[in-house]
N, C-alpha and C positions, 0 to 999 in steps of 0.2 A: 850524471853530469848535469849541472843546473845551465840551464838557458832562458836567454832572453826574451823581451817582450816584443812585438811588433808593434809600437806606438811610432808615430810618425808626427812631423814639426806641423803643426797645427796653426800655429800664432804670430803673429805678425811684429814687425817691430815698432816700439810705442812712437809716435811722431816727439821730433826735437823740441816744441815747446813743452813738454813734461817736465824732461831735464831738468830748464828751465826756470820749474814752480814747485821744485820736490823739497825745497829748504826750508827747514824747520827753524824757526826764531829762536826755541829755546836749546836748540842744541849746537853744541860745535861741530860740525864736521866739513868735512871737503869732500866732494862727488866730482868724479873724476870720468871721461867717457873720451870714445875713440874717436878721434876725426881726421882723416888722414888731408883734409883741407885746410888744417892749421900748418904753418909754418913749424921749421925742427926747433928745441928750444935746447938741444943739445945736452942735456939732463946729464952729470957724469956718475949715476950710478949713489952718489951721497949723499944725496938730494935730502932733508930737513924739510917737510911740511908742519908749518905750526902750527896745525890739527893736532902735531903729537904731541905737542907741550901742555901741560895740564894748565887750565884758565886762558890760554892764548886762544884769539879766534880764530879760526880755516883761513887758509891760502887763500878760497874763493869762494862763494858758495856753489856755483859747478863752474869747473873748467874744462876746458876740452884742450885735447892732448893731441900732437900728432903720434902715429900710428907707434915709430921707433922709440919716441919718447916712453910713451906708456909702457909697452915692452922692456924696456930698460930700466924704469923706475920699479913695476912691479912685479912681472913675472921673469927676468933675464935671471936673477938673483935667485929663485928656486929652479930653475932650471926647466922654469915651463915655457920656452917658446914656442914650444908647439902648439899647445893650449890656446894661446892668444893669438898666434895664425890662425887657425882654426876656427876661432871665434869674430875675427873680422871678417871673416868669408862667407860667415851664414848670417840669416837674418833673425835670430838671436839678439835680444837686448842683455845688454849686460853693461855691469859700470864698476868702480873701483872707488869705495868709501875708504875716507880713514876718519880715525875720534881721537879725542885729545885724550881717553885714558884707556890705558889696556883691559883685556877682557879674560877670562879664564873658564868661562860658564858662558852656556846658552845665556839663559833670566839676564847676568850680569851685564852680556852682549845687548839682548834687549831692551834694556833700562837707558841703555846708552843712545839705543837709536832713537829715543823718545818715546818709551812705554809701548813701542813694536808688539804684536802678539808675539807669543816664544815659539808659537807654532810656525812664524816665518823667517826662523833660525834655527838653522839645521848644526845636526851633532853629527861626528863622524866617532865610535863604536867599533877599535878596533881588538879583535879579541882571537886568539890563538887555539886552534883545536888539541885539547887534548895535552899531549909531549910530543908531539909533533913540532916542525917547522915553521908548519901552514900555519897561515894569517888572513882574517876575512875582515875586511871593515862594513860595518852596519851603517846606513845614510840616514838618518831619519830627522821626521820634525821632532823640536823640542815640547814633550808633553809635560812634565813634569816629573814624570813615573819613570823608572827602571825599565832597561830592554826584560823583555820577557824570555829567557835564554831556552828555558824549556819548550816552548813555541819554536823557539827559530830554528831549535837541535831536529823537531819532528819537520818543519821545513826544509833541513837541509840533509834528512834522512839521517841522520848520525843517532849511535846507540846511547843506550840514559846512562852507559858508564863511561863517556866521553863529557870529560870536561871542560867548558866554552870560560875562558880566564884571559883575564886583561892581557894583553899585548904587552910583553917590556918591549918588542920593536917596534921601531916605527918607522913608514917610508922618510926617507931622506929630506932634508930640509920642514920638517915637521914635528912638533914638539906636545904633550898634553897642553890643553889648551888655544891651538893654533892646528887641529885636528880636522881633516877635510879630506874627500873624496879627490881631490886633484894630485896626484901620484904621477910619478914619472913614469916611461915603460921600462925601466930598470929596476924601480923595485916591484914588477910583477914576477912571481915565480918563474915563468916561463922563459925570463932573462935572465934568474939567477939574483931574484931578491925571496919575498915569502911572504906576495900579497897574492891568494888566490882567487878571490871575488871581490868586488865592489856590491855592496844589497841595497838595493832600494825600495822600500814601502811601496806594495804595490796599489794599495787604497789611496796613502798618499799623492802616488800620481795621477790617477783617476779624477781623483778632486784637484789638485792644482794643476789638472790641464788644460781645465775648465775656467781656469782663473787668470790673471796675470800681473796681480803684483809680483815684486820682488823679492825673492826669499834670499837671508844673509848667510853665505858660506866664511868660513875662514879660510888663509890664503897663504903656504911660507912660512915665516916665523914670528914674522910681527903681530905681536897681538894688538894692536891701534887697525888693520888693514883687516879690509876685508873684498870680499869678490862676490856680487852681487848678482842673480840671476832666475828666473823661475826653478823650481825643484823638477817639473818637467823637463826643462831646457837643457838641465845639468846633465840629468839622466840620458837623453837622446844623446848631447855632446860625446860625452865621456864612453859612450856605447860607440858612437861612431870613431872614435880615437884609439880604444882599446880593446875592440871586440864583444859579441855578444858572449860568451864565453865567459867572459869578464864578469865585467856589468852586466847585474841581473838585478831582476826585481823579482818578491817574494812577499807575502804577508806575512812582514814580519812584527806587525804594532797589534795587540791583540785588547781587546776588551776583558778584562778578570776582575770579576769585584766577586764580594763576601757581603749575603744577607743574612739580616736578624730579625727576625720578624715573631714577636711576641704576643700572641691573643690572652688576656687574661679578663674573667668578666666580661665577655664579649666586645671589650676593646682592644685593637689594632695598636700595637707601635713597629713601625720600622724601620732600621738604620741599614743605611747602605756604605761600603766600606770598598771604595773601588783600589783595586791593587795595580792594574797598566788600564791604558784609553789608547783606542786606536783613532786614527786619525777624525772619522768623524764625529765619534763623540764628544772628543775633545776640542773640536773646535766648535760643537755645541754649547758645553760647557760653557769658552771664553764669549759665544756671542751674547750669551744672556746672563753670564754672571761675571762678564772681564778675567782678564787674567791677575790681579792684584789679590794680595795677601787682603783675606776677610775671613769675618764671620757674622754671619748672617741666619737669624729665625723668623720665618715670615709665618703670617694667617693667612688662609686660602678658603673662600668662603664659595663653594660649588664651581670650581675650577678645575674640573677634572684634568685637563689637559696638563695644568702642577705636578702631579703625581709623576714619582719617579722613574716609574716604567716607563714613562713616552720619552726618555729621554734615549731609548735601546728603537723606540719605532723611528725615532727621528737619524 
């Protein structure tokens, strides 16, 4: 039986002038946050922000909602009000973006927030044991690489002649593309759906617990919408709503590359051919080479530190 982490709410919540200065010039969106000091604006549920309309600009660049508004605009519709009680009661930041065009990919999401790292857009990774029933959804940052399934099977103790295969279910109000850890407690197994865990990277939280920007979840169905929050904070939340049981975390983002390393005439060549990055390599990676499609041949004249081995000490 897999079980939970002991990690505990560490972070504080960001002060309201952030809010405030988080809008980006070149991008459309609306940032939406809770204030239950605004007046009702009585939202009937059909509400039209022209963030979603492709070239139109945001509603506002951040608005503040009162409490039932929000609720109703964002989470009533997937049937998460629990979620969002829950979340106004702890000291938890968290907000509710929407964009003027839909998303279907991490990168695609990314690109949208304004060239966001991909590692601060999480994928939900749900995948079905076997011929079984069961259903585990995998949380993780966006690397670029493939889950590494072989990894997560010795994780999760299962034999090599079980098969870990895409999900055709999917919890309720959730579609490919609009994939997320936010699940109601009906489609957990245990209520007679055939979600059996929630995984979350457990390097990943290590590292972003220590952090506190915002990491982008998807949220329901709309692919314009999203629910914005640390990858920590997710994880505690969603633990404290559904159980450690549930919600676990595991290492499941594994490092696997392939070396070549040729000596002929007493010269060295070496290529490295990385096949999955666990979280901190990867955000190695983007801090010294960005996240952007390149290619790049450099000279490195007594620079040991170049060398691609330091990139595994780091």
């Amino acid at each position: 039986m897999l079980s939970g982490s002991s990690f505990l709410f560490l972070r504080k919540r960001t002060p309201l002038s952030f809010f405030k200065s988080i809008h980006n010039e070149d991008v459309d969106m609306a940032v939406y946050y809770a204030d239950n000091s605004m007046p009702r604006r009585h939202f009937n549920g059909d509400f039209q922000d022209p963030s979603f309309l492709l070239g139109e600009l945001p509603l506002a660049t951040s608005l503040q909602v009162a409490y039932r508004d929000m609720e109703t605009l964002f989470f009533q519709p997937c049937e998460l009000q629990y979620l969002f009680q829950y979340l106004v009661q702890t000291p938890v930041d968290f907000r509710i973006v929407t964009l003027p065009q839909s998303s279907n990919t991490c990168l695609e999401k990314a690109r949208l927030l304004g060239d966001w790292n991909p590692l601060a857009v999480i994928k939900a990774i749900y995948l079905q044991i076997g011929d079984t029933s069961d259903v585990i959804a995998v949380i993780v940052p966006e690397t670029g690489y493939p889950l590494d399934k072989q990894k997560l099977k010795v994780e999760l103790d299962l034999p090599d002649s079980i098969d870990l295969k895409k999900s055709q279910w999917l919890p309720e109000f959730m579609e490919y593309g609009t994939c997320s850890p936010f699940v109601r407690p009906e489609d957990l197994a245990r209520s007679g759906g055939r979600l059996r865990h929630i995984i979350f990277d457990d390097m990943s939280l290590r590292a972003k617990a220590k952090d506190n920007p915002y990491d982008d979840f998807s949220v329901g169905l709309n692919h314009c919408v999203s629910l914005q929050m640390n990858y920590f904070d997710c994880f505690r939340v969603m633990q404290e709503l559904l159980g450690t049981d549930v919600v676990v975390s595991l290492p499941v983002m594994d490092l696997v590359f392939k070396e070549k390393l040729i000596r002929k005439n007493g010269r060295l060549r070496i290529d490295y051919d990385f096949k999955s990055l666990d979280f901190n390599t990867a955000n190695f990676l983007n801090h010294y080479h960005g996240n952007q499609e390149l290619s790049v041949i450099r000279t490195h004249v007594n620079q040991v530190e170049a060398l691609p081995f330091d990139i595994v000490d780091n």
